[in-house]
Structure formats: C-alpha cells, structure tokens
Backbone as a ProteinNet text record, in pm:
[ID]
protein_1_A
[PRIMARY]
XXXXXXXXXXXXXXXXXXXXXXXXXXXXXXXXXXXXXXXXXXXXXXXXXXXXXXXXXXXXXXXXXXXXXXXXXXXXXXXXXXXXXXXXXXXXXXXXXXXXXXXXXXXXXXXXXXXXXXXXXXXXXXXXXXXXXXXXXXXXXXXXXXXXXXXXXXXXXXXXXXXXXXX
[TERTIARY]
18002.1	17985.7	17881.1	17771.2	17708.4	17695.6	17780.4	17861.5	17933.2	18011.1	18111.8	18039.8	17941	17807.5	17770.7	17688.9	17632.4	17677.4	17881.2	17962	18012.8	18003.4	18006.9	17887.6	17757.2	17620.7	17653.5	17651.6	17718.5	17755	17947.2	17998.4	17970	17890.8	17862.4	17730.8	17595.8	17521.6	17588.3	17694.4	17748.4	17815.1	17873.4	17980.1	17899.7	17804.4	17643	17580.7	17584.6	17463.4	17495.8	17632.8	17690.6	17712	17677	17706.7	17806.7	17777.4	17829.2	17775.3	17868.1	17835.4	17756.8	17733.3	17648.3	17486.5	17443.6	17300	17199.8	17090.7	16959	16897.4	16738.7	16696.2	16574.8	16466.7	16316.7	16230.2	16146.4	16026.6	15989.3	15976.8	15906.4	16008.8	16157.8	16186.5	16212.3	16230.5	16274.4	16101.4	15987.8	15920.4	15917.9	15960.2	15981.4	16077	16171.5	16258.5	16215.1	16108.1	16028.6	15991	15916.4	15806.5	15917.8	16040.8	16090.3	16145.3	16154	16234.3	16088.3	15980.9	15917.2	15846.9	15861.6	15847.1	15971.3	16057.7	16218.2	16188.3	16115.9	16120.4	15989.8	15923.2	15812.9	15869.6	15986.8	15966	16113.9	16243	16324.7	16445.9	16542.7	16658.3	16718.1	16827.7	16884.8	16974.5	17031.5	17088.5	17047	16879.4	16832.7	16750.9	16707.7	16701.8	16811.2	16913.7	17014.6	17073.3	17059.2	17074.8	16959.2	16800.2	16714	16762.1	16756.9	16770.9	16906.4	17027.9	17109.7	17070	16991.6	16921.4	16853	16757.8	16688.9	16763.1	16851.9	16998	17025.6	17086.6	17104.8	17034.4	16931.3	16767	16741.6	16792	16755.5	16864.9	16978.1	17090.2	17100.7	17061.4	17043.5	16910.4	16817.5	16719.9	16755.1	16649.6	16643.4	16554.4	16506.4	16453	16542.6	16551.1	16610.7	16587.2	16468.1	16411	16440.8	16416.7	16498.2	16609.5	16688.8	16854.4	16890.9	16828	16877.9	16780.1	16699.6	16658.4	16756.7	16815.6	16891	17041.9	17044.5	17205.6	17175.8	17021.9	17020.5	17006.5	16982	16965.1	17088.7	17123.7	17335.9	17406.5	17442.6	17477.7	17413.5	17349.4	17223.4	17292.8	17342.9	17336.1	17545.4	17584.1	17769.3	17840.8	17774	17811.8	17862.3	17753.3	17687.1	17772.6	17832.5	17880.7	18009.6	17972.8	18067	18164.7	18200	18340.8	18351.4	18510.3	18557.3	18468.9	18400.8	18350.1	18181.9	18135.8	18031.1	18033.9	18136.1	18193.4	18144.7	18265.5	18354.9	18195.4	18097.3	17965	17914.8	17902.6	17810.9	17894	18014.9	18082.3	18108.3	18056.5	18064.4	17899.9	17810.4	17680.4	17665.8	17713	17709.8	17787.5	17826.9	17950.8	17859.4	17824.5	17714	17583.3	17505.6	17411.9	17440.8	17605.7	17670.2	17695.4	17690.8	17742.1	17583.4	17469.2	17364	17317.5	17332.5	17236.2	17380.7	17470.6	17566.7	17684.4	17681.4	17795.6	17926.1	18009.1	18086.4	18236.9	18220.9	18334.2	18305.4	18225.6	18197.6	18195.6	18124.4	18126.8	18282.2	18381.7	18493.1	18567.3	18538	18605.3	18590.6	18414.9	18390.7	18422.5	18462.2	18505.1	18635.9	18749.6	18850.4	18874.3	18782	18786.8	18732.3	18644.2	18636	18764.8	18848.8	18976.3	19087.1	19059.9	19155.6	19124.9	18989.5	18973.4	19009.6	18975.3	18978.2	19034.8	19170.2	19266.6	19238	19194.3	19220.5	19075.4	18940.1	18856.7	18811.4	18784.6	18753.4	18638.4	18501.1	18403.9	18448.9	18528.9	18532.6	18595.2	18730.2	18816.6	18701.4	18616.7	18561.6	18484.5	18432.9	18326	18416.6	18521.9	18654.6	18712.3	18729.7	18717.3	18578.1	18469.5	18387.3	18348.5	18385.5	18354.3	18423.4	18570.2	18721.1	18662.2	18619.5	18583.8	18488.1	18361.2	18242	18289.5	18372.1	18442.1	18479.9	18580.9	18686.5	18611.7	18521.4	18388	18328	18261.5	18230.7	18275.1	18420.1	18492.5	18548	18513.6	18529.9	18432.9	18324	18192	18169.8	18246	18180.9	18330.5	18434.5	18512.8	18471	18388.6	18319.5	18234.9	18146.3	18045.8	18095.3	18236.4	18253.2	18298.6	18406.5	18471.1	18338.2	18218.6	18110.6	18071.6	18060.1	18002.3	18074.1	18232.4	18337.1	18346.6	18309.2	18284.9	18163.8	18037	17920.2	17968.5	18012	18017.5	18143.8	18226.8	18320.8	18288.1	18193.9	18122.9	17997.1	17910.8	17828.2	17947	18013	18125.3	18155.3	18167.1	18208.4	18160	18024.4	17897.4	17824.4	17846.1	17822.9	17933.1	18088.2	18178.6	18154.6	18141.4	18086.7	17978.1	17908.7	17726.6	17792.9	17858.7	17902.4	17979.6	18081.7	18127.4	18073
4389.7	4527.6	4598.4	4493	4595.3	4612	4547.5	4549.3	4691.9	4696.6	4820.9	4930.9	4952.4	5049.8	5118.9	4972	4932.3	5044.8	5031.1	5020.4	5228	5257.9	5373.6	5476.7	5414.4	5518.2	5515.5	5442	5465.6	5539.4	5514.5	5614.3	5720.3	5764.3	5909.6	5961.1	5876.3	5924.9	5930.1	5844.2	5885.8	6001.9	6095.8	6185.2	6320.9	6329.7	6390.4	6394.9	6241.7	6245.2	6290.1	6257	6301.9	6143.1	6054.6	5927.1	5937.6	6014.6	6004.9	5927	5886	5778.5	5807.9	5963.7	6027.8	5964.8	5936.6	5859.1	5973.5	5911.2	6008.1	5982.4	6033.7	6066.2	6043.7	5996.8	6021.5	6066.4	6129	6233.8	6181	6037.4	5917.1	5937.5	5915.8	5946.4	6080.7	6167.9	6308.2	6280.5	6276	6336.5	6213.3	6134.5	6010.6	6094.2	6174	6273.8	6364	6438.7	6563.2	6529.9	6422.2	6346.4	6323.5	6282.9	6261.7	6347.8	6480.7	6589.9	6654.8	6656.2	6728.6	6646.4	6513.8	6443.6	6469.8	6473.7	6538.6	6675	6749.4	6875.1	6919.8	6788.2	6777.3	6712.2	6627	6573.2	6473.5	6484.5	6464.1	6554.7	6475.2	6545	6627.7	6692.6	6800.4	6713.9	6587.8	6507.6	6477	6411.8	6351.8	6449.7	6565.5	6651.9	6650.6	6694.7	6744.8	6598.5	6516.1	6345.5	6366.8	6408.6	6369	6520.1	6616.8	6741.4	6693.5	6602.7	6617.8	6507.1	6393.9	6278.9	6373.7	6477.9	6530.8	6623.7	6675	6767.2	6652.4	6553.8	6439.6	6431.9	6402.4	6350.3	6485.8	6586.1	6701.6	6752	6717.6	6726	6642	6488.7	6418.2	6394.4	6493.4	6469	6530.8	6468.9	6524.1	6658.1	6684.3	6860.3	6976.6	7060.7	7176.7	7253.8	7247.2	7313.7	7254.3	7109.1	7017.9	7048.8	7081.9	7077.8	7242.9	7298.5	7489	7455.3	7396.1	7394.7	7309.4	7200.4	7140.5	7207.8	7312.5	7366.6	7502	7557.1	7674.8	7576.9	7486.4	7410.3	7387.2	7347.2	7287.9	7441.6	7517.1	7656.3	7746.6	7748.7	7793.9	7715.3	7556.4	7481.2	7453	7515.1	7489.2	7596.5	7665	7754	7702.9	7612.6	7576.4	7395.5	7349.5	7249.8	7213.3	7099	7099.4	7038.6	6930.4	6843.3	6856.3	6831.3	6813.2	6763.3	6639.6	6540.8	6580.3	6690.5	6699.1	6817.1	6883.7	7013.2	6922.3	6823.1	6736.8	6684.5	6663.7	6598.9	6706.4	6803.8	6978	6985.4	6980.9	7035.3	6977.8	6863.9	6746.8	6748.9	6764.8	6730.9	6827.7	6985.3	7113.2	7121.4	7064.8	6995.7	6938.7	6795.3	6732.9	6874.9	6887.2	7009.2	7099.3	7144	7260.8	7185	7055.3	6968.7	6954	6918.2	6914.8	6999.2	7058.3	7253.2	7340	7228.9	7296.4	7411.5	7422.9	7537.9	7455.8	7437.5	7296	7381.6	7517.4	7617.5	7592.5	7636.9	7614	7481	7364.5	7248.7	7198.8	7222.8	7161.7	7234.2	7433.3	7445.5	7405.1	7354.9	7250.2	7135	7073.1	6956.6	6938.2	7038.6	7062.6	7128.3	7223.5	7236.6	7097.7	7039.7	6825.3	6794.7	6776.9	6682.6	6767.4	6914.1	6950.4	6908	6880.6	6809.9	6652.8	6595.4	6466.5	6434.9	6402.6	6413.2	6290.8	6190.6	6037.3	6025	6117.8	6065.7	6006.3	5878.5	5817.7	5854.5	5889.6	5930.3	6104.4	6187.7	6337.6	6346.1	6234.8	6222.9	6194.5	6095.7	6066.4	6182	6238.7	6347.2	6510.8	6474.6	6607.2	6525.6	6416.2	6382.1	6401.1	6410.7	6388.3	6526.8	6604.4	6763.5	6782.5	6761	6813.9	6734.3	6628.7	6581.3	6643.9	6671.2	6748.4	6905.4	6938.6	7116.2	7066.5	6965	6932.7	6936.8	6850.2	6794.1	6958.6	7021.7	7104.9	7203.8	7204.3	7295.2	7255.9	7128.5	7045.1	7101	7086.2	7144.3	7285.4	7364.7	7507.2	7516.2	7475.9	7476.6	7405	7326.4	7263.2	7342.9	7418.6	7502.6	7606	7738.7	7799.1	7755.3	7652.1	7637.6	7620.5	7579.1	7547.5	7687.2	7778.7	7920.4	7977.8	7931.9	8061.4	7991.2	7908.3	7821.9	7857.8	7866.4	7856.9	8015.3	8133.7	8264.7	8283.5	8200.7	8240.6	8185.3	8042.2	8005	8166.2	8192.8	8315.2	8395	8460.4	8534.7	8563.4	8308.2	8340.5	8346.8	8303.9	8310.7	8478.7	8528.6	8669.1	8722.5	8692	8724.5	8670.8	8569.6	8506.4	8540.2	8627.9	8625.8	8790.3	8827.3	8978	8955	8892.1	8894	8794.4
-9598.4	-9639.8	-9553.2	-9525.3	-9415	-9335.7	-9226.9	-9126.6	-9084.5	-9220.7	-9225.5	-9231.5	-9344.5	-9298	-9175.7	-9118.5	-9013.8	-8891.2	-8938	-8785.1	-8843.8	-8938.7	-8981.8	-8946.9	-8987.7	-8932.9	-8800.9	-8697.3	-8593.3	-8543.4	-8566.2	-8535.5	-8580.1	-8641.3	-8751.9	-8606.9	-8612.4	-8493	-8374.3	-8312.6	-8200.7	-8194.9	-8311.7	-8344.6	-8296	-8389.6	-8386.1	-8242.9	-8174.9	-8074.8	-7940.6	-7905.8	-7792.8	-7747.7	-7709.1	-7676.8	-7554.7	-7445.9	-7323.6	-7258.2	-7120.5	-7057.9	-6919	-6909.4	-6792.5	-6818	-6731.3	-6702.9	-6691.1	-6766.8	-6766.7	-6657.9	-6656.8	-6522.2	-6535.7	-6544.6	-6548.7	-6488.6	-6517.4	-6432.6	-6310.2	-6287.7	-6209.5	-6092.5	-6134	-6050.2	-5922	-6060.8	-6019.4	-5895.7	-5974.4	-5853.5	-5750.5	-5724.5	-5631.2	-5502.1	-5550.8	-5510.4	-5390.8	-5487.6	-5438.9	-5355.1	-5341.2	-5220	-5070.5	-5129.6	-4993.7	-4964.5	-5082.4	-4918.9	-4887.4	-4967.5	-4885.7	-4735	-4750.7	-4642.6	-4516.5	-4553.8	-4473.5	-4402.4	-4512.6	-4428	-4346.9	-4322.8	-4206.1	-4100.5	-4117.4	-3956.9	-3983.8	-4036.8	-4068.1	-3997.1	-3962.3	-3910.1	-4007	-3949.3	-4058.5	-4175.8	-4160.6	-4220	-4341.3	-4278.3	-4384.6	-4485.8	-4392.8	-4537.6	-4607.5	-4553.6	-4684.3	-4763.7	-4727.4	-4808.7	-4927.5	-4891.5	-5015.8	-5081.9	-5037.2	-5108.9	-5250.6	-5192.1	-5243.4	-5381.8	-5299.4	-5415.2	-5549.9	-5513.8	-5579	-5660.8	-5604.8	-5686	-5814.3	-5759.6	-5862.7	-5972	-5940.7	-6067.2	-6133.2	-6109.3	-6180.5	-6271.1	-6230.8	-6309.1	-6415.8	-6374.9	-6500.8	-6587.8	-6558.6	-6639	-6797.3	-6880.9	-6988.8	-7045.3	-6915.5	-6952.9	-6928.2	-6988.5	-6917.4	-6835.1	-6810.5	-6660.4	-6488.6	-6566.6	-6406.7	-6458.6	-6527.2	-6492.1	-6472.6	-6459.2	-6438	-6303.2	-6270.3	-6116.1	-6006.2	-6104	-6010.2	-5997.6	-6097.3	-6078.3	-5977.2	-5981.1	-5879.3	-5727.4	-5708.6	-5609.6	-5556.5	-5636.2	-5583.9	-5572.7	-5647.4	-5634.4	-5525.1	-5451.7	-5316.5	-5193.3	-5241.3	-5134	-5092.4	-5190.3	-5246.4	-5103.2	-5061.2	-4978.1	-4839.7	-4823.5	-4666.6	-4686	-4797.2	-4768.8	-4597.1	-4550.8	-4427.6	-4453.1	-4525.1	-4580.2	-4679.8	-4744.2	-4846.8	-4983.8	-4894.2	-4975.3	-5002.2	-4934	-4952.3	-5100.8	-5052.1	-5195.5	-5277	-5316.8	-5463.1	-5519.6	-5414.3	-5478.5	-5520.1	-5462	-5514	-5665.9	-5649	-5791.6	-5893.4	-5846.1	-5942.8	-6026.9	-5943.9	-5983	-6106.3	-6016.7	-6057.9	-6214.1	-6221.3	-6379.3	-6485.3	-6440.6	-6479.9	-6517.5	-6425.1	-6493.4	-6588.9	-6522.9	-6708	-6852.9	-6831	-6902.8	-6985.6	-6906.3	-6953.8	-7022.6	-7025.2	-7038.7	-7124.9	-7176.2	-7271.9	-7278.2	-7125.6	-7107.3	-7074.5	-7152.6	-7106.6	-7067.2	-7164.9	-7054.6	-6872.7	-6892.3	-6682.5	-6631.5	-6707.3	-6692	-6656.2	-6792.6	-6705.5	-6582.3	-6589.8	-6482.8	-6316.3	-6319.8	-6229	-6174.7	-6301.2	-6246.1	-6233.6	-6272.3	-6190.5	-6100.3	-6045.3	-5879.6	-5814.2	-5857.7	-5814.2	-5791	-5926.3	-5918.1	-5858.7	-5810.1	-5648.6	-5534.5	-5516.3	-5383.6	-5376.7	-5492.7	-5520.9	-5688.6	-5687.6	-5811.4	-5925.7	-5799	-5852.9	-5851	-5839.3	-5836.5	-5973.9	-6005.2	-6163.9	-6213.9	-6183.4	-6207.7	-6277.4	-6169	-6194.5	-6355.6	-6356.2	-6405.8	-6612.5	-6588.6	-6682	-6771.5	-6636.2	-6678.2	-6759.4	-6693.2	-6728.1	-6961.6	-6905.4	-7036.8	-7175.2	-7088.6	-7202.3	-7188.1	-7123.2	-7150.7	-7263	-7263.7	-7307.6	-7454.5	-7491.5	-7579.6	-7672.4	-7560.3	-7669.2	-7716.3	-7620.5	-7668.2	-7790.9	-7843.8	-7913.2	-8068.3	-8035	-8155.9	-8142	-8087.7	-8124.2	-8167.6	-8178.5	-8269.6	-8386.1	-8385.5	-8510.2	-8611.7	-8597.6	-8630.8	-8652.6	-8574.7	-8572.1	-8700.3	-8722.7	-8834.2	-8957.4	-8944.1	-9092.7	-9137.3	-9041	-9095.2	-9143.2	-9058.2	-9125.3	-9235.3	-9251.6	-9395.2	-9480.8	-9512.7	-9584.6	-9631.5	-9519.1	-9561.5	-9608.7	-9626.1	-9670.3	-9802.8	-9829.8	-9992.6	-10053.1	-10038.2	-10063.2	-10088.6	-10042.3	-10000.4	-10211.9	-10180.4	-10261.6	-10344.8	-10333	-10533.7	-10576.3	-10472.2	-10488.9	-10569.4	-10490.2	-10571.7	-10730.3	-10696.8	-10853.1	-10969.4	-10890.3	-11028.8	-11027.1	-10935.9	-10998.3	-11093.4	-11047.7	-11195.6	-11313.7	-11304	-11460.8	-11504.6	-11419	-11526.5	-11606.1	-11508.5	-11588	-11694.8	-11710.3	-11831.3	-11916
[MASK]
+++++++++++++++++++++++++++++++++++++++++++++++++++++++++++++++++++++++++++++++++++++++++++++++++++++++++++++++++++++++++++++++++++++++++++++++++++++++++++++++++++++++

C-alpha cells in the first residue's frame, strides 16, 4: 500500500513539477564560462571566441535564474543572424527553445524548435525538447481548465447561498 502511495505522490509532484529531462546549470559553471570568453576576447581566434561565447549561451539557458536565461536568449538572438552553417543555426535555435522553454513562453519555445527540426528532422535531442514543450502546453491547459471549472463552481455555490438566505 505504500508503495502505491509512494508511486502516486510522485507522479502527482512530477505532474506539478515539470520533471523534464533538460539539464540545469550552476553559477560555478556559468561563471567558469565568463572567464573563458573573456579570456577569448583578449587573444583568441575568431573561432574560439564564438565556441566559448556559444558554451556560455548554453550555461545560461540552462540555468536556474531568470536573469541568466533572458541574458542567454538576448545573447543567442544578437548572435542567430551572423550564424555561417546550417548546423551552427539548429544549435542557436535549439538553445534559443531551451531558454523559451525556461523562462515559460513555450508558444515560442516550440515554434523554435521546429524551425531546428527543418534544418535537422531526425535530430533526437530537438525532437525530445518539441515533445516536452507540446507536453507542458498540454498540462498547462489541463490546469488552467481545473481552475476555471473550480471558479465557475465556487462562483455558482456563492450564487446559491445568496438564493437561499433570501428566501
């Protein structure tokens, strides 16, 4: 029996928590980041700046603040322009997904990551992240329909206890 519990609170906090499989980020690293582009942009080829710039895009997208993740999406969005290959896009728009994904705009989030899966259809990572968008929309309209149904009840018992006190 408490097993079944056990395996119910669970799924109930995962329902609640978001329980995606996108990876967090820590401060330690994010500024581990900082240090090497600003080391890049003393005496670093044009390459390897844009390699740590893009590391540091990364760690800011997956952090758990919202300030690294609206810095790392003006960073990638600044830098989405000037991409030279295919493959350098699918990483900008991918990251850029991930950050909308973070910071809760999951309308833009997935239309990101299907401009990803036009450049790259079969990519499995884009493909995952397109699922757990499509997922949290799904749950969150799950939710935004429990609440109204709650208020349109709570609204129509008010109702009915003001008819009954009158007569």
């Amino acid at each position: 029996m408490e097993a079944k519990i056990g395996k119910l609170f669970e799924s109930v906090c995962s329902f609640f928590g978001g329980g995606d499989q996108i990876p967090w980020c820590d401060r330690d690293v994010i500024a581990g980041c900082e240090r090497e582009v600003a080391e890049a942009d003393e005496s670093a080829s044009e390459e390897r700046k844009n390699e740590s710039i893009m590391r540091l895009s990364w760690a800011l997208v997956h952090s758990r603040q919202s300030e690294d993740i609206n810095r790392g999406i003006a960073m990638l969005e600044a830098s989405l322009t000037i991409s030279r290959t295919p493959l350098q896009q699918r990483e900008k728009l991918y990251l850029l997904a991930v950050g909308y994904y973070r910071s809760g705009e999951y309308a833009r989030s997935r239309q990101l990551v299907e401009q990803c899966l036009e450049i790259a259809p079969d990519w499995r990572q884009a493909l995952t992240l397109k699922k757990t968008v499509e997922d949290k929309i799904a749950k969150d309209g799950v939710i935004g329909i429990g609440i109204t149904a709650t208020a349109v009840g709570l609204i129509a018992a008010g109702i009915a206890a003001a008819a009954s006190r009158r007569n």
